[in-house]
N, CA, C and O of each residue as an XYZ file, in Angstrom:
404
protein
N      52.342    107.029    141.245
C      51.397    107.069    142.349
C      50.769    108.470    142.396
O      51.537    109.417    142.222
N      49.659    108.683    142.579
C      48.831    109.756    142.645
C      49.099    110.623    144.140
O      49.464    109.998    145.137
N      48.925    111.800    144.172
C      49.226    112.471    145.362
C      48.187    112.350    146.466
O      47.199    113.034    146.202
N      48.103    111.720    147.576
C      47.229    111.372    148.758
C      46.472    112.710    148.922
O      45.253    112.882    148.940
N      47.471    113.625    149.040
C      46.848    114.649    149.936
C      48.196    115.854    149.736
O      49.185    115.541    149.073
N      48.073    117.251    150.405
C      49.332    118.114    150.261
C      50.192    117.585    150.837
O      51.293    117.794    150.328
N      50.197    116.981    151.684
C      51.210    116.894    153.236
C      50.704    115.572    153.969
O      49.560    115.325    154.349
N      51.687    114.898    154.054
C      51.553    113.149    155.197
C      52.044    113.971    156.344
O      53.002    114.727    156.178
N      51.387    113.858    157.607
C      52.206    113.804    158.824
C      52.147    112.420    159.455
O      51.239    111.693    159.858
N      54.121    112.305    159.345
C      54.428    110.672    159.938
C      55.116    110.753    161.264
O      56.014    109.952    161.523
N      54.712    111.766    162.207
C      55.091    111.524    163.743
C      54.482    112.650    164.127
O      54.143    113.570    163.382
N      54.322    112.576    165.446
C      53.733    113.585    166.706
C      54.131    113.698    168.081
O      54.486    112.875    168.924
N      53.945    115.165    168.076
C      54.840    115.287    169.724
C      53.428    115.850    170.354
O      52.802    116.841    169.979
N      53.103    114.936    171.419
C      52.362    115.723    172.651
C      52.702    116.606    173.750
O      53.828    116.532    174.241
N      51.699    117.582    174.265
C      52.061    118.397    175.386
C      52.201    117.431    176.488
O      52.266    116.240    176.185
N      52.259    117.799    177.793
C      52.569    117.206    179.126
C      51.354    116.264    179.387
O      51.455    115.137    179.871
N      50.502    116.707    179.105
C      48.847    116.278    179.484
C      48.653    115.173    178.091
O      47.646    114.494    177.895
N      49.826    115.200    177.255
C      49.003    114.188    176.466
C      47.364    114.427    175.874
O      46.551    113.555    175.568
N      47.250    115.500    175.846
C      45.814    115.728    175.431
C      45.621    116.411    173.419
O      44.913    116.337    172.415
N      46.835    117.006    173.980
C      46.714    118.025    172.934
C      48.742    117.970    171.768
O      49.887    118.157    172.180
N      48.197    117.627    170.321
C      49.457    117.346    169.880
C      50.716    119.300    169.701
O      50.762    120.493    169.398
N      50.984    118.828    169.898
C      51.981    120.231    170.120
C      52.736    120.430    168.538
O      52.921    121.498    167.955
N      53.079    119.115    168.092
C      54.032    119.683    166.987
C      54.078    118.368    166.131
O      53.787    117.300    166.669
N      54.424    118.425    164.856
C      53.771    117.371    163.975
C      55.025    117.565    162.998
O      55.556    118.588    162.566
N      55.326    116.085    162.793
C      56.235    115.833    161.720
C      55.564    115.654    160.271
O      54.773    114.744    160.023
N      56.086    116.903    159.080
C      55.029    116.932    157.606
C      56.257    116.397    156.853
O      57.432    116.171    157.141
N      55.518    116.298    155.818
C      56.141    115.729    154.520
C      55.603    116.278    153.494
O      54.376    116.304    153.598
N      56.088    116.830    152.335
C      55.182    117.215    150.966
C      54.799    115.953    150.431
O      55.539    115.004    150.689
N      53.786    115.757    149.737
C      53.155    114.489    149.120
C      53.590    114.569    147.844
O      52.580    114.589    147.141
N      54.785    114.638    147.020
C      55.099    114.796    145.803
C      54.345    113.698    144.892
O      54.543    113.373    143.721
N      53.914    113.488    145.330
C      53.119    111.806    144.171
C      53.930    110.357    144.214
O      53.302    109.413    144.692
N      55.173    110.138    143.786
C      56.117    109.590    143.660
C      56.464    109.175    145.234
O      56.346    108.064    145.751
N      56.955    110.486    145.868
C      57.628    110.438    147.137
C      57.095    111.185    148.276
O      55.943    111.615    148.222
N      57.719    111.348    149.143
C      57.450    112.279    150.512
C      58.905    112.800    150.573
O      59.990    112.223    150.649
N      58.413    114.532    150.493
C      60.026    115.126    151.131
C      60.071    114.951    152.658
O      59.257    114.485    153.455
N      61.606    115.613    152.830
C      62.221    115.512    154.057
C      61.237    116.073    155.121
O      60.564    117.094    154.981
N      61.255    115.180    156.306
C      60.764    116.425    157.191
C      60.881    117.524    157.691
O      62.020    117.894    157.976
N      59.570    118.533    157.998
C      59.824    119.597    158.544
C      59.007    119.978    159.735
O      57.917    119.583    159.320
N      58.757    120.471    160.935
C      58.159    120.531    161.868
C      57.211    121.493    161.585
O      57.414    122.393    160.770
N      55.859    121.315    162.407
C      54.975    122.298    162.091
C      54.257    122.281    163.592
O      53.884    121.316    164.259
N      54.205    123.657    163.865
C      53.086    123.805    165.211
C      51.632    123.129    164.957
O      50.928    123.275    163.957
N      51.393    122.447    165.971
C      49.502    122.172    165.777
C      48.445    123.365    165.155
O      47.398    123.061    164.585
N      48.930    124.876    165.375
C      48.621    125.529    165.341
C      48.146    125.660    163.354
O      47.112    125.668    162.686
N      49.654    125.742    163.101
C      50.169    125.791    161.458
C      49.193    124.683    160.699
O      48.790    124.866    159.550
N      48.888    123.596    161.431
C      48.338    122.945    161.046
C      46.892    123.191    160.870
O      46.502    123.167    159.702
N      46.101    123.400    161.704
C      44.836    123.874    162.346
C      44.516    125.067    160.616
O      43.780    125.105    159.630
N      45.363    125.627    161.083
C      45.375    127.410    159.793
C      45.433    126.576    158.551
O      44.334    126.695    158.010
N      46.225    125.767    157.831
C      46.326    125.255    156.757
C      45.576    124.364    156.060
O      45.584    124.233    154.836
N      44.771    123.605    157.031
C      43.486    123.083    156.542
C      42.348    124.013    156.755
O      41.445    124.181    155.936
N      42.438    124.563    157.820
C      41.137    126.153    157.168
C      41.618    126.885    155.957
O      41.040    127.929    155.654
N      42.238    126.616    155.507
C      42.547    127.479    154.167
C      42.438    126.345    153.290
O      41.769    127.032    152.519
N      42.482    125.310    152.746
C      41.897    124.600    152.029
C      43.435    123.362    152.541
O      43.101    122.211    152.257
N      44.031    123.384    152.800
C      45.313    122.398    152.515
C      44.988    121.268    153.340
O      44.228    121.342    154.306
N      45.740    119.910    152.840
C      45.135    118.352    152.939
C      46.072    117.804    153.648
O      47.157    118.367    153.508
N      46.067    117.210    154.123
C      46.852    115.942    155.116
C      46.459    114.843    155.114
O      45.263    114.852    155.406
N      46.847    113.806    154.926
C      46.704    112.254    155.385
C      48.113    112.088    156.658
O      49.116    112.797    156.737
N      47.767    111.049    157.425
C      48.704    110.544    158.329
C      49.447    109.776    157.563
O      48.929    109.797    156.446
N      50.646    108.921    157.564
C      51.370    108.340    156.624
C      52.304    107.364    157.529
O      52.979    107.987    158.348
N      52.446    106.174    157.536
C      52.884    105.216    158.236
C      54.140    104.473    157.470
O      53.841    104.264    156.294
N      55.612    103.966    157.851
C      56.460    103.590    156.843
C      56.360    101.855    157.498
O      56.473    101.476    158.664
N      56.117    101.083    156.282
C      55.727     99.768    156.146
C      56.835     99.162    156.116
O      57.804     99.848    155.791
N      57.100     97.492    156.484
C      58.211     96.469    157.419
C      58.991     96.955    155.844
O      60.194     96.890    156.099
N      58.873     97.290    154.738
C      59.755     97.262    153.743
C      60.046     98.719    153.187
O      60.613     99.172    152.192
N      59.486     99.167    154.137
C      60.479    100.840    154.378
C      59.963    101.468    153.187
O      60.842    101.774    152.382
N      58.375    101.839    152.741
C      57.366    102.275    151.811
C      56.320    103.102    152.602
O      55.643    102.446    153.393
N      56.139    104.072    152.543
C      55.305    104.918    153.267
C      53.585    104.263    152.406
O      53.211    104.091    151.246
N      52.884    104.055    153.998
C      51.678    103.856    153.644
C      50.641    105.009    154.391
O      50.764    105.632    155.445
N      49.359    104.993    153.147
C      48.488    105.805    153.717
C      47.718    105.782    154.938
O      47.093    104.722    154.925
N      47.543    106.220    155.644
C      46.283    106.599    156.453
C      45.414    107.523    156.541
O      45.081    108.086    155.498
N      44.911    107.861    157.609
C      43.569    108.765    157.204
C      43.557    110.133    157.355
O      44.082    110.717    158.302
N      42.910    110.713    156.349
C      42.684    112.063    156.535
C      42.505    112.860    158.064
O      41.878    112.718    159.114
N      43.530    113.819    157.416
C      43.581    114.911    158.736
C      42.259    115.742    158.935
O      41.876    116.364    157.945
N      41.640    115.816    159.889
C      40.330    116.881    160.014
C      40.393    117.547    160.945
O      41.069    117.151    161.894
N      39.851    118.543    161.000
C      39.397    119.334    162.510
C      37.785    119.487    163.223
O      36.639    119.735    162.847
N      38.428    119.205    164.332
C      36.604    119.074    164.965
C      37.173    119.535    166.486
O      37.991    119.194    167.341
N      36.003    120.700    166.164
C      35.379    121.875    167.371
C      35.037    121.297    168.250
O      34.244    120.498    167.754
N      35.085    121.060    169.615
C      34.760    120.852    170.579
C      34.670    122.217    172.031
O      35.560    122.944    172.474
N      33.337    122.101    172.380
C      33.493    122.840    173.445
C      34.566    124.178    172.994
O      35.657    124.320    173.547
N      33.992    125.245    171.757
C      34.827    125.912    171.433
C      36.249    125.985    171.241
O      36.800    127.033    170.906
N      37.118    124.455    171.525
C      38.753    124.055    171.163
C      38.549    123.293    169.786
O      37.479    122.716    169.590
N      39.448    123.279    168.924
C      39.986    122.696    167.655
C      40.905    121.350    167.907
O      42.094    121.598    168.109
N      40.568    120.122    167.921
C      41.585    119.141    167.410
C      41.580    118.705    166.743
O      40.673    118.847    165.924
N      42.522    117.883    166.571
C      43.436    117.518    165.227
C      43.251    115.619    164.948
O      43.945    114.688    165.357
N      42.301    115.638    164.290
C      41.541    113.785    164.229
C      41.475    113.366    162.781
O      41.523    113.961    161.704
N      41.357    112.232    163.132
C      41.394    111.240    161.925
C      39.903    110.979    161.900
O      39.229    111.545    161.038
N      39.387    110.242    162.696
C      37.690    110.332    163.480
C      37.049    111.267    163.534
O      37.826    112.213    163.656
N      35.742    111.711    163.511
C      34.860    112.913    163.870
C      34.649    111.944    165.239
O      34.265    110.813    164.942
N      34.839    112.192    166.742
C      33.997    112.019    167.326
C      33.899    112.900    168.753
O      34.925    113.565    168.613
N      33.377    113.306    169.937
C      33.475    114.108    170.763
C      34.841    113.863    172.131
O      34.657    114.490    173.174
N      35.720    113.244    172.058
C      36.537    113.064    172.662
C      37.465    114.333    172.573
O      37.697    114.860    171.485
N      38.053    114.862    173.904
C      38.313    116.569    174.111
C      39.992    116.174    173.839
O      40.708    116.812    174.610
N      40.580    115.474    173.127
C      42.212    115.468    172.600
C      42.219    115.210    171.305
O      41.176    115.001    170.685
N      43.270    115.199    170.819
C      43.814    115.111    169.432
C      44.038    113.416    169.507
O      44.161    112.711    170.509
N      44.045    113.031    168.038
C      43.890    111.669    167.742
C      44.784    111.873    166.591
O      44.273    112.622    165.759
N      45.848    111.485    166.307
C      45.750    111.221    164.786
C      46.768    109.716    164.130
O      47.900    109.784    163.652
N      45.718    108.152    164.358
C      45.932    107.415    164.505
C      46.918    107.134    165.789
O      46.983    107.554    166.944
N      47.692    106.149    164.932
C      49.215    105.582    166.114
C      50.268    105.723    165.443
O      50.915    104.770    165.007
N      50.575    106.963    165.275
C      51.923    107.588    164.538
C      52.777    107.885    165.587
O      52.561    108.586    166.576
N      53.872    107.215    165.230
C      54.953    107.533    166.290
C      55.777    108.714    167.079
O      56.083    109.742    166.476
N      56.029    108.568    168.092
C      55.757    109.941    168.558
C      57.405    110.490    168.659
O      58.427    109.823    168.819
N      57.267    111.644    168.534
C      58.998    112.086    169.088
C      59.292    113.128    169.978
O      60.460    113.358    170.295
């Protein structure tokens, strides 16, 4: 299998407000597999795709196989950065329906 992207994130933790994701479960995209998880600030995230690094969201299927989803992006709003799958003007983070922890 070809590598999706650097990094799947397959869960998300929101702040209080639910607006904004606080902390994100990554995975390395080894081609083959996904390593173990490791936690990453929204922040870490935000910095690592301004520097060129890739994300897809990554979903584990009824037969326990990680499937793709969509590219991680960032889009400026009203001078704030979130964290979307979508380009569209909505003021929170989106990134699909990845389960949350």
């Amino acid at each position: 299998m070809a590598k999706w992207a650097d990094y799947g994130i397959s869960a998300v933790r929101f702040n209080i407000k639910h607006t904004h994701i606080d902390r994100v479960r990554v995975r390395s995209d080894n081609g083959d597999t996904f390593g173990s998880p490791v936690d990453h600030s929204r922040q870490q995230v935000v910095d690592a795709i301004e520097a060129g690094t890739t994300y897809v969201t990554i979903i584990k299927s009824k037969d326990d196989k990680w499937e793709k989803g969509q590219k991680v992006i960032i889009v400026e709003i009203n001078g704030a950065k979130y964290l979307k799958t979508t380009k569209n003007e909505t003021e929170k983070d989106n990134l699909d329906k990845l389960p949350e922890y």
